[in-house]
Backbone bond lengths (Angstrom), bond angles and torsions (degrees), N, CA, C in turn:
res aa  C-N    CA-C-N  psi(-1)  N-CA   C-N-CA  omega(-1)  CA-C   N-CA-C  phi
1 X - - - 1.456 - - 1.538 110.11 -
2 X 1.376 109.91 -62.76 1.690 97.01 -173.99 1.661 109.02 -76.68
3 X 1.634 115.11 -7.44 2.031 110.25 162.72 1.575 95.46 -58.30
4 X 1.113 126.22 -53.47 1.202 130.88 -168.35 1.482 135.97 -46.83
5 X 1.689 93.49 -41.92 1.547 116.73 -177.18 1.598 100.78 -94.08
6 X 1.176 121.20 -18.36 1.684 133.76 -171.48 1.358 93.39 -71.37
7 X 1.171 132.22 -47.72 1.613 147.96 -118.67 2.029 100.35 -122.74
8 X 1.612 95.60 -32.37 1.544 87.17 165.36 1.383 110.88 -119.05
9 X 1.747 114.28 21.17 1.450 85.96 159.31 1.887 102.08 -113.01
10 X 1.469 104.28 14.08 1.745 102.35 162.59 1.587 90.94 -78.89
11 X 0.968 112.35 -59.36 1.881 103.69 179.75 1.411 110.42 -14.48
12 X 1.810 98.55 -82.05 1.575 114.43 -174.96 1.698 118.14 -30.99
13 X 1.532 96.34 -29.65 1.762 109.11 -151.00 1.838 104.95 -83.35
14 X 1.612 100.36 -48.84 1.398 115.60 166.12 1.635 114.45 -53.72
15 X 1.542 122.28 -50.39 1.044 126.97 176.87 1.703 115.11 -44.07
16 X 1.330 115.05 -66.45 1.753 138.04 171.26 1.566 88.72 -36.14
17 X 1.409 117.15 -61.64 1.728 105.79 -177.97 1.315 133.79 -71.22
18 X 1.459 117.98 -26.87 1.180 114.67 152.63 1.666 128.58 -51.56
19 X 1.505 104.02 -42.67 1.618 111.63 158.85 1.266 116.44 -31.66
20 X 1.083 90.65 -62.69 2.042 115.89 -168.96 1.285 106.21 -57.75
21 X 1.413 124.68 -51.86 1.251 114.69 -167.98 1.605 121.94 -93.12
22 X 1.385 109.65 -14.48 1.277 120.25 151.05 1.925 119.27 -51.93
23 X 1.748 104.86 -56.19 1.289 101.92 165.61 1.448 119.65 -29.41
24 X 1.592 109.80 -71.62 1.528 130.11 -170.86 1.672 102.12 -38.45
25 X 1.989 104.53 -59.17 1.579 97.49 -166.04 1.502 115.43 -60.64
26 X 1.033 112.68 -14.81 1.638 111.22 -177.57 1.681 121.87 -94.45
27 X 1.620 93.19 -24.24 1.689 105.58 151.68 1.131 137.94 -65.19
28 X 1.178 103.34 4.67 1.559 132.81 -152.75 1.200 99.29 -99.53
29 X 1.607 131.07 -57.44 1.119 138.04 174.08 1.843 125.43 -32.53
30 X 1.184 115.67 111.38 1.096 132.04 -175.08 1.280 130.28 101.36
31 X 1.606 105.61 4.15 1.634 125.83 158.52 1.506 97.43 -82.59
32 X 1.774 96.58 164.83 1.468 114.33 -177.74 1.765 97.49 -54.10
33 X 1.230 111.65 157.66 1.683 132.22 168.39 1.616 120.87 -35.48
34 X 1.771 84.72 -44.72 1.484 78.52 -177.07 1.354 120.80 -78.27
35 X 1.569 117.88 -34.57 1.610 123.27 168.26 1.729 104.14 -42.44
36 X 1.269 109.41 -74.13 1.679 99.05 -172.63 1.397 107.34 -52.48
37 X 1.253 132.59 -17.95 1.632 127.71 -165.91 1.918 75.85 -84.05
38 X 0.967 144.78 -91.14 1.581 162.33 -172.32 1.956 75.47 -20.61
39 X 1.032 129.31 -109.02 1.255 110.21 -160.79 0.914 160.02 -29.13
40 X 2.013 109.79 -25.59 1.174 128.56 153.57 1.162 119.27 -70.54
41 X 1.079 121.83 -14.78 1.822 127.99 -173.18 2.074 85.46 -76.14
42 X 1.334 103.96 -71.68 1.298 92.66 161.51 1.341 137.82 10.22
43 X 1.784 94.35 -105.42 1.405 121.39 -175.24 2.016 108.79 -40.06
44 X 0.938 93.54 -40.23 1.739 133.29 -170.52 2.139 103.74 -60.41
45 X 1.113 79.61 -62.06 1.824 106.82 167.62 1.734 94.04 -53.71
46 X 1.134 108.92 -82.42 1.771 109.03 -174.27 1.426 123.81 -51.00
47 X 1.177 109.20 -32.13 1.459 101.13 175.69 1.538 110.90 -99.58
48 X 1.279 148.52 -3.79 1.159 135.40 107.50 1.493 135.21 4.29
49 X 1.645 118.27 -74.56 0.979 139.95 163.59 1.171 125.80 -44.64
50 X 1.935 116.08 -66.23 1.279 129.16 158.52 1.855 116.12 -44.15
51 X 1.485 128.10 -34.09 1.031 142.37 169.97 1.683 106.60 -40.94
52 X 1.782 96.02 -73.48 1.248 107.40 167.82 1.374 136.81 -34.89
53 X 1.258 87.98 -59.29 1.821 85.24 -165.80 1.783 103.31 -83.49
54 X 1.574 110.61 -31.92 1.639 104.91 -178.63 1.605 112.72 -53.79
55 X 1.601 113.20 -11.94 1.473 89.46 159.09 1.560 123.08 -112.28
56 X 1.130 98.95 54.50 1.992 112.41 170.77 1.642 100.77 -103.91
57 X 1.172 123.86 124.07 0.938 126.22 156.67 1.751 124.37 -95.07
58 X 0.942 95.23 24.72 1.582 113.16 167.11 1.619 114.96 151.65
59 X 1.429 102.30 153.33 1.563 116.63 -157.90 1.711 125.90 -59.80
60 X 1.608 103.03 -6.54 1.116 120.89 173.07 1.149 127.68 -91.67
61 X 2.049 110.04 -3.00 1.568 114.23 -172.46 1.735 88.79 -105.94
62 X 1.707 133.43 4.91 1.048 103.88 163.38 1.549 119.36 -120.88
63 X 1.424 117.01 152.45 1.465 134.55 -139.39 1.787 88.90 -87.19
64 X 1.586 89.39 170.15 1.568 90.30 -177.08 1.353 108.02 -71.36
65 X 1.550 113.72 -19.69 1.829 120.56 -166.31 1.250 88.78 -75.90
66 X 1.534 125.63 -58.94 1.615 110.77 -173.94 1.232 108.04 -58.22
67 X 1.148 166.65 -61.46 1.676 161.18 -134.68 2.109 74.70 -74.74
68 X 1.502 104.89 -62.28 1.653 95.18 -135.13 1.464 96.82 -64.00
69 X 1.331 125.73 -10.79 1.256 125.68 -157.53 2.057 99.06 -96.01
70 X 1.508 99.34 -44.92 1.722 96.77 162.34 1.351 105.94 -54.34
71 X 1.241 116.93 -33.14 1.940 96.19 -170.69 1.509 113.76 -82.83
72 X 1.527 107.13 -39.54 1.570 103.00 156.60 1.813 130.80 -50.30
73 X 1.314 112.05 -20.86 1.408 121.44 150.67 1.223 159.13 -73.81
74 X 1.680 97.32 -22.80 1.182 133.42 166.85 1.566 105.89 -70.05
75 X 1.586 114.51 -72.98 0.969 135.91 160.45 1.723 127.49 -2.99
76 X 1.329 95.31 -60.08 1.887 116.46 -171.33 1.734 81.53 -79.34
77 X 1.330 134.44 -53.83 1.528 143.78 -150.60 1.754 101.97 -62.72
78 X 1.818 96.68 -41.93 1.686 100.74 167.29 1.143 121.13 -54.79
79 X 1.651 120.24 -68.66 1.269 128.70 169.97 1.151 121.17 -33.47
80 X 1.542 125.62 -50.64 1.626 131.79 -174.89 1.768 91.70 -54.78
81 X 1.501 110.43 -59.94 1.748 87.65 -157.08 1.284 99.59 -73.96
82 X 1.597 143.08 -18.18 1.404 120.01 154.29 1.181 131.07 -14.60
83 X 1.622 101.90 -72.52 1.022 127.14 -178.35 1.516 113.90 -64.75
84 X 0.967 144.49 -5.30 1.596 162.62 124.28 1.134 127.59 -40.73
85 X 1.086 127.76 -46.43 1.629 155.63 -147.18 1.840 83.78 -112.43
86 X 1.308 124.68 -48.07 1.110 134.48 172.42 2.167 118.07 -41.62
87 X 1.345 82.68 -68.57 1.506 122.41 175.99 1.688 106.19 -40.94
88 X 1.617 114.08 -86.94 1.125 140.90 148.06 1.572 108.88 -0.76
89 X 1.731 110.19 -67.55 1.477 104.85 -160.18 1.671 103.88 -90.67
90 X 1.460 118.41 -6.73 1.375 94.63 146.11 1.603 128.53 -128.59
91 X 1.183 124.42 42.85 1.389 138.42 140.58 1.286 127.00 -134.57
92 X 1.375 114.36 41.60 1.354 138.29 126.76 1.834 100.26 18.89
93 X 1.378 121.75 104.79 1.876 105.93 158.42 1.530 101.00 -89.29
94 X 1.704 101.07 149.67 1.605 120.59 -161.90 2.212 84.95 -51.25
95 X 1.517 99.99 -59.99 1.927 99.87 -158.25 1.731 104.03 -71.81
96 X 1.465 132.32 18.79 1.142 115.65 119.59 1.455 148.19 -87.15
97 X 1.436 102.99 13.06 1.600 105.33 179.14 1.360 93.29 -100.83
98 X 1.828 117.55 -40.65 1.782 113.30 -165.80 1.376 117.29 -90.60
99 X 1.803 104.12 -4.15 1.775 101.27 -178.39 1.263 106.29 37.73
100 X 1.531 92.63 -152.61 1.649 103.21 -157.24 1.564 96.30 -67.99
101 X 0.682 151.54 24.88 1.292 151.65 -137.22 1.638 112.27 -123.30
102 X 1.801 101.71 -18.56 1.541 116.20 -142.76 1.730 95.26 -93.69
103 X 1.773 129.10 -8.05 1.531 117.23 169.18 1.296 97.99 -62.88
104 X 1.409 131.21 -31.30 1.807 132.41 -160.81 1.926 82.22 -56.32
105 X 0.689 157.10 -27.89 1.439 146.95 -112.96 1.551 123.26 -144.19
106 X 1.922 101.82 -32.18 1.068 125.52 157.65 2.320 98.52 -42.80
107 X 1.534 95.28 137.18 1.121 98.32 165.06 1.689 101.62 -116.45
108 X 1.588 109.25 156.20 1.480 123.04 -141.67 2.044 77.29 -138.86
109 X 1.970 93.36 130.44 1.889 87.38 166.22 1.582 96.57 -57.83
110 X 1.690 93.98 173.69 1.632 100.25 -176.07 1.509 98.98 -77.91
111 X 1.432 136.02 -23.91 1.623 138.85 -161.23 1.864 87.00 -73.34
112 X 1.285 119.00 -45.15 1.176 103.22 -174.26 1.971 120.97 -59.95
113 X 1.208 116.01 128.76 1.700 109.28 171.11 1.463 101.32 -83.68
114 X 1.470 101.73 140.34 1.241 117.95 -168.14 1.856 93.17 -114.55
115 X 1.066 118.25 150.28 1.713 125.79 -169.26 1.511 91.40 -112.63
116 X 1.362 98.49 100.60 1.617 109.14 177.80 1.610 120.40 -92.78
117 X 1.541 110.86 13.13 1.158 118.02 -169.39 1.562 104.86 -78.09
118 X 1.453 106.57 -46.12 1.321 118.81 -159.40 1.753 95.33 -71.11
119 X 1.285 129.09 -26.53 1.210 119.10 179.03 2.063 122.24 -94.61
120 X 1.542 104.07 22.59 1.362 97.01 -178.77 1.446 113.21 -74.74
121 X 0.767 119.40 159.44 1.658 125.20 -177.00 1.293 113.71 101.09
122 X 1.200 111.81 -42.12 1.633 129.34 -166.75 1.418 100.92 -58.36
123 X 1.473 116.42 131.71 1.750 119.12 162.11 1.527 122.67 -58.44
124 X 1.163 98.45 150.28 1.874 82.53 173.27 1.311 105.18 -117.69
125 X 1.073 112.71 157.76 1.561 104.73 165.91 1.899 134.43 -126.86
């Protein structure tokens, strides 16, 4: 019973990361080559793994090479988004810090009227 419940909530757990790292590779888009290349290696890495083990039907049909070899995959998959997370926090692009946020910011000549209605509420900064 608890091999059982152990075994589908690594399922559940791999699944949530495949999510995740799918998110990332597609967040990826519009960083240099190699970042999206580093994420798909990723995404790529996890579902591999998840591949693997989603066909164990219990913890005794997988070998010590498969466990050690998912953890060696896991492993490199940590480091990569380190090394991402690394990347990211110091080359930062300006329209992920201002999101949608970034017409507030556009500067306008003064001859032009700017329609300040549509922006009340909005914080400024």
């Amino acid at each position: 019973q608890v091999e059982a419940q152990t075994l589908a909530m690594l399922h559940g757990l791999l699944r949530q990361l495949h999510a995740s790292c799918t998110r990332l590779a597609a967040g990826a888009r519009g960083l240099p080559g190699s970042v999206q290349e580093t994420a798909g290696h990723i995404r790529h890495g996890v579902e591999s793994v998840q591949a693997t083990l989603s066909r164990a039907h219990s913890v005794h049909e997988l070998s010590d090479l498969v466990l050690a070899q998912s953890r060696d995959t896991m492993a490199r998959a940590q480091s990569s988004i380190d090394e991402l997370l690394e990347y990211v926090g110091q080359h930062t692009p300006l329209p992920w810090l201002v999101g949608p946020f970034a017409p507030v910011l556009v500067e306008y000549p003064e001859d032009v009227p700017v329609e300040m209605a549509k922006w009340e509420g909005c914080v400024t900064v």
